[in-house]
C-alpha positions as CSV (number, residue, x, y, z in Angstrom):
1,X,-23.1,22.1,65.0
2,X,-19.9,24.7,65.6
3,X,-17.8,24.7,68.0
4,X,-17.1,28.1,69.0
5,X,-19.6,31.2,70.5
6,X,-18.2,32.9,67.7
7,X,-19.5,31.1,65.3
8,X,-23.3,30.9,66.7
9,X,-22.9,35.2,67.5
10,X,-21.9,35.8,63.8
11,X,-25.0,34.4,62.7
12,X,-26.9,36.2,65.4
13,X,-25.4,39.0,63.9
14,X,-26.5,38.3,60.4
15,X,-29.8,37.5,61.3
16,X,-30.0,40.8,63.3
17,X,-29.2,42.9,60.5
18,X,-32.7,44.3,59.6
19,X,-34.4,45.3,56.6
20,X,-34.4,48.6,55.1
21,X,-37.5,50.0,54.8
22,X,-38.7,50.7,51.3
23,X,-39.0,55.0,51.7
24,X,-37.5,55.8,54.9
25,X,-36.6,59.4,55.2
26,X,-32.8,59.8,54.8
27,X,-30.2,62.1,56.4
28,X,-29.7,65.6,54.6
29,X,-27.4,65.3,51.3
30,X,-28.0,61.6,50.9
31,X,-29.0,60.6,47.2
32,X,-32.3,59.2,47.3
33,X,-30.8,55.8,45.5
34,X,-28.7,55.3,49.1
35,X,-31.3,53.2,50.1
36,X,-31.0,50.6,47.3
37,X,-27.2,51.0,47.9
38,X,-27.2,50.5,51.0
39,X,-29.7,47.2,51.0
40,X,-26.8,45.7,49.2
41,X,-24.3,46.6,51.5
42,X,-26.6,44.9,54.2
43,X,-26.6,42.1,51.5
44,X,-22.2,41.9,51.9
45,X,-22.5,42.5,55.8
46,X,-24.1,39.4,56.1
47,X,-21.7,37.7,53.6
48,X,-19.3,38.4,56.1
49,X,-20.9,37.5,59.0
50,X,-21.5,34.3,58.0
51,X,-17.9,33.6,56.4
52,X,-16.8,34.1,59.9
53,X,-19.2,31.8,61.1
54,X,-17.7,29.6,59.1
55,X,-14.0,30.5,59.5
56,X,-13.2,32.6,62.6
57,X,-10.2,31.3,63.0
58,X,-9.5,33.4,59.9
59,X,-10.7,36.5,61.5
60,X,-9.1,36.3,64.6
61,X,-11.8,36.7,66.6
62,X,-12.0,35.1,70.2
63,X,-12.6,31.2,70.1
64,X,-14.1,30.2,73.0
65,X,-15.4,26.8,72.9
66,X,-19.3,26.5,73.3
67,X,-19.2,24.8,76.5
68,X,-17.3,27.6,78.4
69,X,-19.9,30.1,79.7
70,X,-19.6,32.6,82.4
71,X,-19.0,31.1,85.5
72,X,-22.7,29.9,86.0
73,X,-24.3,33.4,85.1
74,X,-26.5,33.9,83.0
75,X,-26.7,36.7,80.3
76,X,-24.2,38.5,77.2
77,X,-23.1,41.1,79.7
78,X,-22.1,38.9,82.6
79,X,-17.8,38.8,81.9
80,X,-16.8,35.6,80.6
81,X,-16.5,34.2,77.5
82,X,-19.5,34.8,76.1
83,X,-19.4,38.6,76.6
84,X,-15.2,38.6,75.1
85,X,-16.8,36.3,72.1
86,X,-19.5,38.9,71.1
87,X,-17.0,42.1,72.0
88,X,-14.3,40.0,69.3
89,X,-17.0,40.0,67.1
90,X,-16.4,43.5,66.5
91,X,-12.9,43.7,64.8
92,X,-13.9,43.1,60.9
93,X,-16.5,46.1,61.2
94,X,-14.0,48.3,63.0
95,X,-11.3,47.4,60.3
96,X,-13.4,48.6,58.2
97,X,-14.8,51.5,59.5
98,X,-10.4,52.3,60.4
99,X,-9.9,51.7,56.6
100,X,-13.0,54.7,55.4
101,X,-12.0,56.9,58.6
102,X,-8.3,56.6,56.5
103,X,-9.2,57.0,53.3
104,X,-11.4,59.2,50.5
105,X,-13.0,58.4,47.4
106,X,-11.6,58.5,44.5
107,X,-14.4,57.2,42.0
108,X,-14.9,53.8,42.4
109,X,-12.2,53.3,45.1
110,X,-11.4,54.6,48.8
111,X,-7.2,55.6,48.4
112,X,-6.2,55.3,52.3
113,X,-3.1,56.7,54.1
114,X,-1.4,54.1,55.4
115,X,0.3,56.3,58.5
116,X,-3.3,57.6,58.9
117,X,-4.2,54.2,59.3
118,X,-1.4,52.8,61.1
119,X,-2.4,55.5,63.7
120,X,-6.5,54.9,64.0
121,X,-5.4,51.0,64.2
122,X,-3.3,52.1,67.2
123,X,-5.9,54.3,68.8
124,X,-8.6,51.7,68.5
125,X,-6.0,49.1,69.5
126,X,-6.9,46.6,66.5
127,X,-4.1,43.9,66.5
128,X,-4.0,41.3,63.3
129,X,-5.9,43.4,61.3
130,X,-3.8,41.6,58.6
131,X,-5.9,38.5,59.3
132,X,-8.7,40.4,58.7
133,X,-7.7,42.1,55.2
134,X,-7.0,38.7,53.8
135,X,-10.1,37.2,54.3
136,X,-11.8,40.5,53.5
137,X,-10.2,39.9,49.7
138,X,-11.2,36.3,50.2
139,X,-14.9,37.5,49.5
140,X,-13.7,39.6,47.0
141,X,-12.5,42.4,48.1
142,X,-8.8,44.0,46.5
143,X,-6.6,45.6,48.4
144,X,-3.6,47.7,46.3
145,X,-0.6,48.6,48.5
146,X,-1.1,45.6,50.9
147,X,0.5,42.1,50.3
148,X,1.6,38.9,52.6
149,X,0.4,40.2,55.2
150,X,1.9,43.8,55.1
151,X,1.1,47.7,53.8
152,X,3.6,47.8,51.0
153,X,2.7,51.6,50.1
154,X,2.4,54.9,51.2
155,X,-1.5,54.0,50.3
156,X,-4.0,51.5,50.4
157,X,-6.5,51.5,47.5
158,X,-9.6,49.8,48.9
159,X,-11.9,48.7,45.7
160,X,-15.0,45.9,45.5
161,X,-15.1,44.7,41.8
162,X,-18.4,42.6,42.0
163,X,-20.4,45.6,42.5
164,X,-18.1,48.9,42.7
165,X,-20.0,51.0,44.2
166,X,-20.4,49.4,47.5
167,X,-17.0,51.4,48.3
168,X,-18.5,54.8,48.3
169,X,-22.0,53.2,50.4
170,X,-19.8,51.8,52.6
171,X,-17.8,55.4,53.3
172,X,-20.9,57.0,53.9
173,X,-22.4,54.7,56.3
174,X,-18.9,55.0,58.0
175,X,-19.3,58.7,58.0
176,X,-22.7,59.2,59.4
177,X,-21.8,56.7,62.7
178,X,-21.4,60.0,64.7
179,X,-24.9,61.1,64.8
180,X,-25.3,64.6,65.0
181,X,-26.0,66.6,68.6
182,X,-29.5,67.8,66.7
183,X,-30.3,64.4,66.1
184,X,-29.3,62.8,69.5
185,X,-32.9,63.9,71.1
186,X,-34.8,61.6,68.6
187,X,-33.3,58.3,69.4
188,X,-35.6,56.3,71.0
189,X,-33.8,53.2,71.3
190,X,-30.0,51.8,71.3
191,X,-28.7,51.8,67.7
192,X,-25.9,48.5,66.4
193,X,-23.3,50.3,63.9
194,X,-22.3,46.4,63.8
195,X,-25.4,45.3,62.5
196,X,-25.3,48.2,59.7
197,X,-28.9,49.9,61.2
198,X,-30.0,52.0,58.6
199,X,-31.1,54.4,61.0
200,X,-27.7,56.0,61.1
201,X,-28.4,57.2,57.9
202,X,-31.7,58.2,58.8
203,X,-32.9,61.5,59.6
204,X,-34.3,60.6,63.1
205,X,-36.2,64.2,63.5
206,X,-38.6,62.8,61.0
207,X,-38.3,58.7,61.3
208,X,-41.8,57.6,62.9
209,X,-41.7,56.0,66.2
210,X,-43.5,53.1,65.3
211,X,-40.2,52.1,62.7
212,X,-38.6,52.2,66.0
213,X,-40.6,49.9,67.9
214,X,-40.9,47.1,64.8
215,X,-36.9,47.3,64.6
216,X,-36.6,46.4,68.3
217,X,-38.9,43.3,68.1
218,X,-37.6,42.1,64.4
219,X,-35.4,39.3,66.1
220,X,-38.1,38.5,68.8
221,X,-40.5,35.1,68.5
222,X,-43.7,35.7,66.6
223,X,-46.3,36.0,69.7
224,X,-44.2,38.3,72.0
225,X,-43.7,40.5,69.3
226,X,-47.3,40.8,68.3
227,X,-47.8,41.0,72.0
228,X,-45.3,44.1,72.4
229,X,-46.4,46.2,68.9
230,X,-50.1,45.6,70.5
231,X,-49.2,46.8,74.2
232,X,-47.0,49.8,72.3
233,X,-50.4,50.6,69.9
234,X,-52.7,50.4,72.9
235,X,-50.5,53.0,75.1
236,X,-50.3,55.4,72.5
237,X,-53.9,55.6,72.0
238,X,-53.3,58.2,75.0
239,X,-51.3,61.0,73.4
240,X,-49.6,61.8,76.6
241,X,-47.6,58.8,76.8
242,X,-44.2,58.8,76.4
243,X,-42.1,55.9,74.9
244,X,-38.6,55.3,76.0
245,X,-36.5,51.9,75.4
246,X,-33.0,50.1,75.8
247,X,-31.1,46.9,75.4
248,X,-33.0,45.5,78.4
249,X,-36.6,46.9,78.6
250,X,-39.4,49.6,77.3
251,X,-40.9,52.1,79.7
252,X,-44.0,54.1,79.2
253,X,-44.6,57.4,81.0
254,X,-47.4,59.4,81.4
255,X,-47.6,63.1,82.8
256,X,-43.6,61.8,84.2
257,X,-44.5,58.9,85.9
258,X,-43.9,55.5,84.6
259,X,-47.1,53.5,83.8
260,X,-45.7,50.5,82.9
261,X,-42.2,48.3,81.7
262,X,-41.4,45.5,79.5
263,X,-38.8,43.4,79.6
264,X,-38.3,40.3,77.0
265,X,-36.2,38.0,78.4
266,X,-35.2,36.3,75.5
267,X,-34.3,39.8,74.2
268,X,-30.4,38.7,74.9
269,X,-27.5,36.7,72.9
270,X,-28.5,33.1,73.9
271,X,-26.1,30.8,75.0
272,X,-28.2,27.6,75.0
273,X,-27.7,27.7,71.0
C-alpha cells in the first residue's frame, strides 16, 4: 500500500501510456523506424513513472497523504489535493521537454544551453528541477555540465548510454507537442503529452477514427469498453453521424443535432485506490 496520491497517479500514469500501433501513419519527415523508437521510449516513460511511484519524495512532486481528498467532492478536477497531486505529477516530463526545447542533437547526445535553460525553467516556473536531474541519472541517464545539484557549464550534454538513441526519439517527440494549425481540425479527442500518446507524432489528417475511439477506452473495464466501441460501430453505420469526444463524455450528431452522449463515470483518476 503507498502512502501518497502520488504514488497511486504515477501508476495511473504508467498504465495509461498506450500502445503504439504496429503501422500507424506517421507525421511528414518521420523515419519509418520512429515507431520502434518510440515504443521504447514508451518502454523508459513508464520506468519513470513507476520509480516515482516508488520514490516521489525524490521527484519533488506534491505528497499528499491518501487520506486527504478534496473537501468531500468528488472527482480529479475538484481543487484539493488530489487535483495539486496529479498537476505535480507533471514536473519530470516538463524537465524534460525544458531540457530538448534547450538543446540540439549532436549524434547520440542533446548539448543544451544552460542560460537557454535557465530561462524556459523560469518561464514554466519549474523549481527543484535539480531533484529531478538526479533521479533522472538514477535510471541511467548522464548529465555532463551538471553536478551536486548544480549546472557547472555553459552546457548540458544530455546522453542515455543503455540504449543511445532514445536521446534523439525523445527530441522529436518533444518537438512535435505543438501540433500543427492543419492538423488541429482532425483531433477528435483530448491528447496527454504526459502519457507520451503517439498521436503527436501522428499525422492526424490520415489516422482512422476508430484508433481514436479504442485509445479512449484502453484504460476502461472490459464490458464498458466493448459496450462503448459497439454503441460507436452501431452509430456510424449512418454515415452522417458525427463523432466528437473529451475528457468527460462522447457526443454523436446527426445533420447538427446531438443524437446521443456518453459519459463513463469511472472515466476519472480514482481516489478510492
Amino acid at each position: 500500500m503507498y502512502k501518497f496520491h502520488a504514488q497511486y497517479q504515477a501508476i495511473e500514469y504508467a498504465n495509461s501510456i498506450l500502445p503504439i500501433p504496429e503501422n500507424y501513419p506517421l507525421r511528414e519527415g518521420l523515419d519509418k523506424n520512429f515507431r520502434d523508437n518510440f515504443k521504447e521510449l514508451t518502454e523508459l516513460a513508464r520506468v519513470i513513472y513507476h520509480d516515482i511511484a516508488e520514490n516521489p519524495e525524490e521527484y519533488g512532486v506534491l505528497l499528499y497523504d491518501i487520506n486527504d481528498c478534496n473537501n468531500g467532492r468528488i472527482g480529479l478536477f475538484c481543487p484539493g489535493p488530489v487535483l495539486d497531486s496529479w498537476k505535480s505529477l507533471r514536473r519530470p516530463v516538463d524537465i524534460i521537454y525544458a531540457l530538448s526545447c534547450s538543446g540540439e542533437i549532436k549524434g547520440e547526445v542533446l548539448k543544451v544551453d544552460a542560460r537557454v535553460l535557465a530561462s524556459k525553467i523560469k518561464e514554466m516556473k519549474l523549481s527543484r528541477y535539480n531533484l529531478i536531474l538526479d533521479r533522472l541519472a538514477n535510471i541511467g541517464f548522464i548529465f555532463e555540465g551538471y553536478a551536486n545539484k548544480k549546472i557547472q557549464d555553459d552546457f548540458i550534454t544530455v546522453s542515455y548510454p543503455q540504449n543511445p538513441k532514445i536521446i534523439k526519439t525523445l527530441k522529436t517527440y518533444c518537438n512535435c507537442r505543438n501540433v500543427e494549425e492543419s492538423q488541429k481540425i482532425h483531433i477528435k479527442t483530448d491528447m496527454n503529452f504526459y502519457t507520451f500518446d503517439y498521436k503527436f507524432t501522428a499525422d492526424l489528417s490520415v489516422l482512422p477514427e476508430i484508433d481514436w475511439v479504442r485509445d479512449k477506452v484502453f484504460t476502461w473495464d472490459t464490458n464498458a469498453k466493448e459496450f462503448y466501441l459497439a454503441f460507436y460501430q452501431y452509430m456510424k453505420k449512418n454515415t452522417n453521424v458525427i463523432y466528437k469526444s473529451d475528457d468527460f463524455h462522447s457526443d454523436f450528431y446527426i445533420n447538427g443535432q446531438m443524437a446521443a452522449k456518453i459519459r463513463y463515470e469511472d472515466d476519472l483518476w480514482r481516489q478510492d485506490y
